[in-house]
C-alpha positions in Angstrom: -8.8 -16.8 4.0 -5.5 -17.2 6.4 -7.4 -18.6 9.4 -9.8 -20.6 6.7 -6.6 -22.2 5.1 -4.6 -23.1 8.5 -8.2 -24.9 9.9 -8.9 -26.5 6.8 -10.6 -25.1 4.3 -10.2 -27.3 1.3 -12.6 -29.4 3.0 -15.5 -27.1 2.5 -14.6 -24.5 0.2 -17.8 -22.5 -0.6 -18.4 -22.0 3.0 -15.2 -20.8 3.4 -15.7 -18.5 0.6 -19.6 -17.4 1.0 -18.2 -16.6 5.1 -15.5 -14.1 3.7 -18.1 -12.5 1.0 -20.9 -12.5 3.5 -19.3 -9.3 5.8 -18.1 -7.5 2.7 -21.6 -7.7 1.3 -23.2 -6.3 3.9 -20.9 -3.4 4.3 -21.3 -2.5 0.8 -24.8 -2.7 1.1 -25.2 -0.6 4.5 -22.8 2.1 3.0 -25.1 2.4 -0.4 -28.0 2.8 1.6 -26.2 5.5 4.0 -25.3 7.4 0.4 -28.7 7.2 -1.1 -30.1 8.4 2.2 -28.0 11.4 2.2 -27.5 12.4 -1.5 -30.5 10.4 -2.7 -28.3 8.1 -5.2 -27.8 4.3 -5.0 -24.2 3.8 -5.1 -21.2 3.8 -2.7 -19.2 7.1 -2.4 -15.5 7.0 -3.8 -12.6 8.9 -4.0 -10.8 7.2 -6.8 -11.2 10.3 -8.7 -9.6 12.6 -6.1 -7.1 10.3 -4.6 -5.8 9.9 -8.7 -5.7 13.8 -9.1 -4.1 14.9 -6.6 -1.4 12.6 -7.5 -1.5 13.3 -10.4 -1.6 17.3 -10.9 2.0 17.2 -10.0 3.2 16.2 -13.6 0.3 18.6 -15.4 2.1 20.3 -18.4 0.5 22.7 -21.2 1.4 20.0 -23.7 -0.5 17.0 -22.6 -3.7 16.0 -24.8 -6.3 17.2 -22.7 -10.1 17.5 -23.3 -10.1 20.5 -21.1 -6.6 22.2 -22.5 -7.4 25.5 -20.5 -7.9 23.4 -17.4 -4.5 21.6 -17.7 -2.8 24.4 -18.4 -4.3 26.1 -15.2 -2.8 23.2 -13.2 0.3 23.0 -14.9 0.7 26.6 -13.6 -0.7 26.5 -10.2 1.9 23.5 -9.5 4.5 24.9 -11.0 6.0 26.6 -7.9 5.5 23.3 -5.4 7.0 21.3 -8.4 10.4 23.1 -8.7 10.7 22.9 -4.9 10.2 19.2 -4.4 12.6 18.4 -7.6 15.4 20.6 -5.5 15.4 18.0 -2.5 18.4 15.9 -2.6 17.2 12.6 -1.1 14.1 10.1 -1.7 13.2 10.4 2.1 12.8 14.3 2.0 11.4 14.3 -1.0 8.8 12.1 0.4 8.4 14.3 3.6 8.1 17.1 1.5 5.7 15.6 -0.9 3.3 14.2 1.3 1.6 17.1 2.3 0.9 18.3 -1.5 -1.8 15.2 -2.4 -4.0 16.8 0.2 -3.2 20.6 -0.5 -3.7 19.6 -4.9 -6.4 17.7 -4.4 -8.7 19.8 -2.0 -7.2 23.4 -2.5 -5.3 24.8 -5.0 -6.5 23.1 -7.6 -9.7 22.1 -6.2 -11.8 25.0 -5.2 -11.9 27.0 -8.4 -12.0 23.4 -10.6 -15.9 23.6 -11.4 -15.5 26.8 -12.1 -12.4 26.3 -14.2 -14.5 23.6 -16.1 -17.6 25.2 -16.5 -19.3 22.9 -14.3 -22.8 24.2 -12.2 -23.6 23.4 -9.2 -21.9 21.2 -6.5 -22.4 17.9 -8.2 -19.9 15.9 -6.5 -20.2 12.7 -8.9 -19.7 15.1 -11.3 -16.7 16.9 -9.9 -14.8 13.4 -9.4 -15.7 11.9 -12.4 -13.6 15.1 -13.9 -11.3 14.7 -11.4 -10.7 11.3 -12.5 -10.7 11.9 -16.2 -7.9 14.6 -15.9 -5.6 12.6 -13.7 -6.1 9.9 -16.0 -4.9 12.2 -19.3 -2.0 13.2 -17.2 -1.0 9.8 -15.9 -1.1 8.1 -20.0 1.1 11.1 -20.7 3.8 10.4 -17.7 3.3 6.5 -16.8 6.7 6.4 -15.5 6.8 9.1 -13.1 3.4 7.6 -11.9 5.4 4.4 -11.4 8.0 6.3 -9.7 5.7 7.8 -7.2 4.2 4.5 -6.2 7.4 3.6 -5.5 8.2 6.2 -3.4 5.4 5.9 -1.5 5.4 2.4 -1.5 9.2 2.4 -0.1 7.5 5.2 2.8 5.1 2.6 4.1 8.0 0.2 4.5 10.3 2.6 5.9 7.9 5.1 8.0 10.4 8.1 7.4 8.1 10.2 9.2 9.9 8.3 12.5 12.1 11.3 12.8 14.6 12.2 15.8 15.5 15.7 16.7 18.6 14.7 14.2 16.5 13.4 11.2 14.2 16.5 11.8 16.7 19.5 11.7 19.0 18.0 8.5 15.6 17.1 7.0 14.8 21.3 7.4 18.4 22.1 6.4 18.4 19.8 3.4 14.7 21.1 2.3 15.6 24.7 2.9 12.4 24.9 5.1 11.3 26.4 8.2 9.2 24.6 10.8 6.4 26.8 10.4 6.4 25.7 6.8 6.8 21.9 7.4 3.7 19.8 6.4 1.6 23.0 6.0 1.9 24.5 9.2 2.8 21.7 11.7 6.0 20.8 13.2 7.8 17.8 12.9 6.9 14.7 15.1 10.3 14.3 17.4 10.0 10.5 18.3 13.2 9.3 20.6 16.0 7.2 19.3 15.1 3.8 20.6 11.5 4.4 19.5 12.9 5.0 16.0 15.1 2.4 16.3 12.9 -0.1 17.3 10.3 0.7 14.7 12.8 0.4 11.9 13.8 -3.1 12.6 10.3 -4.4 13.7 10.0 -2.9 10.0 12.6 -4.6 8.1 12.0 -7.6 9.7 8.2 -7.8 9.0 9.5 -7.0 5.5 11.9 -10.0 5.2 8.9 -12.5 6.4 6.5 -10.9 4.0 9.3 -11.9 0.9 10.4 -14.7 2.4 7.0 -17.0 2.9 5.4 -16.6 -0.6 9.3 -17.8 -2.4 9.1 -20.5 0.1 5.6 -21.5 -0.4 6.1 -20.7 -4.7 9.4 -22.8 -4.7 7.2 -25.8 -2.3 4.4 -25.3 -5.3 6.5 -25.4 -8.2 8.3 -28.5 -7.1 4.8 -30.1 -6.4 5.7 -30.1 -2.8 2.7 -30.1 0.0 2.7 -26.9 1.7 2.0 -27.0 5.6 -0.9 -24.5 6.8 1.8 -22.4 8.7 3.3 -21.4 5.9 0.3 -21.1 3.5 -1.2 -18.7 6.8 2.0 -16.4 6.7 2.0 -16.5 2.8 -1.9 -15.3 2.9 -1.0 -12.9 5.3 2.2 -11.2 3.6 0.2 -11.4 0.1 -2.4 -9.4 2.3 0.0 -7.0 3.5 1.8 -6.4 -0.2 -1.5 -5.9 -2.0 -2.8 -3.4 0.8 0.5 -1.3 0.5 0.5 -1.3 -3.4 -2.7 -0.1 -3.5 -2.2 2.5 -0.8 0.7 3.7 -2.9 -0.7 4.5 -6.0 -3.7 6.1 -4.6 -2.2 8.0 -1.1 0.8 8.9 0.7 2.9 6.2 2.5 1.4 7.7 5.9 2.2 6.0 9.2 -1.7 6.0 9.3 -1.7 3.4 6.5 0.7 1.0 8.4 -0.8 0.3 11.6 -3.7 -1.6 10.5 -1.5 -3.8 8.6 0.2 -4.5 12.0 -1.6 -7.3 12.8 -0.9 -9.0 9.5 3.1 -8.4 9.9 2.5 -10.5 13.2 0.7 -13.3 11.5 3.7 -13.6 8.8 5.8 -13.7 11.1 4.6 -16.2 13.5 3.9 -18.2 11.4 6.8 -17.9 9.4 8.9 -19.2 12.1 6.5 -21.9 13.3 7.0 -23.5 9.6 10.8 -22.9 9.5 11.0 -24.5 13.4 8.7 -27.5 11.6 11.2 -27.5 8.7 14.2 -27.7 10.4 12.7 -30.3 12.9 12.1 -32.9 10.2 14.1 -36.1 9.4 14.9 -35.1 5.8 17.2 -32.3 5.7 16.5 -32.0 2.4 13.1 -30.7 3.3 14.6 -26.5 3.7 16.9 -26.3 0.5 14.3 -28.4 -1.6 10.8 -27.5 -0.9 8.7 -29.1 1.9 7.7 -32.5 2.7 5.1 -34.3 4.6 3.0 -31.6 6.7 2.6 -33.1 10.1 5.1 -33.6 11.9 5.9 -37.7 12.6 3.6 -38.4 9.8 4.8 -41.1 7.5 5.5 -41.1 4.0 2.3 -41.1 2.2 1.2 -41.0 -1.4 -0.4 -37.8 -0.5 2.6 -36.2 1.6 5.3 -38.0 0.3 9.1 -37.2 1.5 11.4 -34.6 -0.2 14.0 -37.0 -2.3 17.2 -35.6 -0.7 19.6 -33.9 -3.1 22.7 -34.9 -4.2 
């Protein structure tokens, strides 16, 4: 949609749309004929159910309305131990180090393996097994919507932040503070040492990519609602950091704020910014001052006043 927008898309926009939908379509359709040909049903495979629970497991109490009481309560006291321990960490970046690790370990483990059992489920119906999944995550999350909330913030403020860019100083207080030994850091492994600059560097490529990504969609929503033409530049990097906010959100309330999940959104963070700073360098290089403080005015640079990109009235 970005590189539709910036080469013109309002001119033809079906094409524009039927080219995006084209690709997804035939993903979707390759990946539901891979799942019938292995499990013999026509659908794609999903992890909703899964992703949900073991998220979700971590607020499980005896007294939530359940469908399955005797399987909350099991959960509530399998998690019991890993809950008191993560509620002792002092800080949100610890607590997140600590946490990470757990969605896997609920969600595939503990409180995995003995679930059909637990449930009275036969067999090793998978579609099943995360439809259940899916409906006691969901019973727990009605119960505690706001430490849901809470979570996807936490995680959401991880994919920002990458705290897992530790140096030998974040990774010893990180141990101290969590009262844990290496052996017992993220279920067995050690803590990634990365050097300073590395860290460093990462952080500010980080915060910057974070200031574009707020920055272009209040420019570009200030430039709509003053019924001000918005150059393609700026409509690119506003696509791009829209793009990049939606991908982390989701990836927050369903997963951990894993490195993992930032690189592909890399590519994206350069877009915004680029672009970002062609439209500000366009901005500032027009006649009308006004054009920065007010919205933005004609969108080619030299152009004249037109009906259709008419100049920003300067302010008083």
């Amino acid at each position: 949609l970005a590189i539709g927008r910036a080469t013109g898309w309002r001119r033809a926009p079906t094409k524009a749309v039927m080219a995006a939908i084209v690709p997804v379509t035939l993903v979707l359709a390759l990946s539901t004929a891979a799942y019938h040909d292995r499990h013999g049903q026509w659908r794609t495979q999903s992890f909703l159910g899964s992703n949900l629970y073991g998220k979700a497991v971590r607020w499980a109490a005896a007294d939530i309305s359940s469908t399955r009481p005797q399987v909350m309560t099991w959960i509530a006291a399998t998690t019991e131990p890993e809950r008191r321990r993560l509620e002792a960490v002092p800080n949100w970046r610890d607590r997140f180090l600590l946490l990470a690790p757990y969605y896997d370990v609920w969600r595939w483990r503990t409180v995995f393996i003995d679930l059909p059992q637990r449930a009275g489920m036969g067999g090793a119906d998978l579609v099943a097994l995360d439809a259940l999944m899916l409906d006691l995550a969901k019973e727990i999350l009605v119960a505690r919507p706001l430490d849901y909330l809470g979570d996807v913030g936490l995680n959401l403020a991880a994919l920002w932040t990458m705290p897992d860019a530790l140096t030998a100083e974040d990774a010893a207080g990180f141990l101290s503070r969590a009262d844990v030994t290496v052996g017992s850091f993220r279920t067995g492994t050690e803590p990634q040492i990365r050097p300073l600059p590395l860290v460093l560097s990462l952080r500010v490529a980080l915060a910057l990519a974070l200031a574009s990504s707020l920055l272009a969609p209040l420019w570009a929503g200030l430039a709509w609602l003053r019924r001000r033409p918005i150059p393609p530049s700026l409509a690119v990097a506003t696509l791009a950091a829209l793009t990049i906010h939606a991908n982390f959100l989701l990836t927050a309330a369903l997963q951990a704020g894993l490195p993992r999940y930032v690189w592909p959104m890399w590519p994206a963070m350069a877009v915004t910014g680029a672009t970002l700073t062609a439209a500000i360098i366009q901005a500032s290089s027009s006649p009308d001052p006004a054009i920065l403080r007010t919205g933005l005015g004609h969108t080619v640079p030299g152009r004249p006043p037109s009906a259709e990109y008419p100049r920003a009235a300067p302010t008083p």
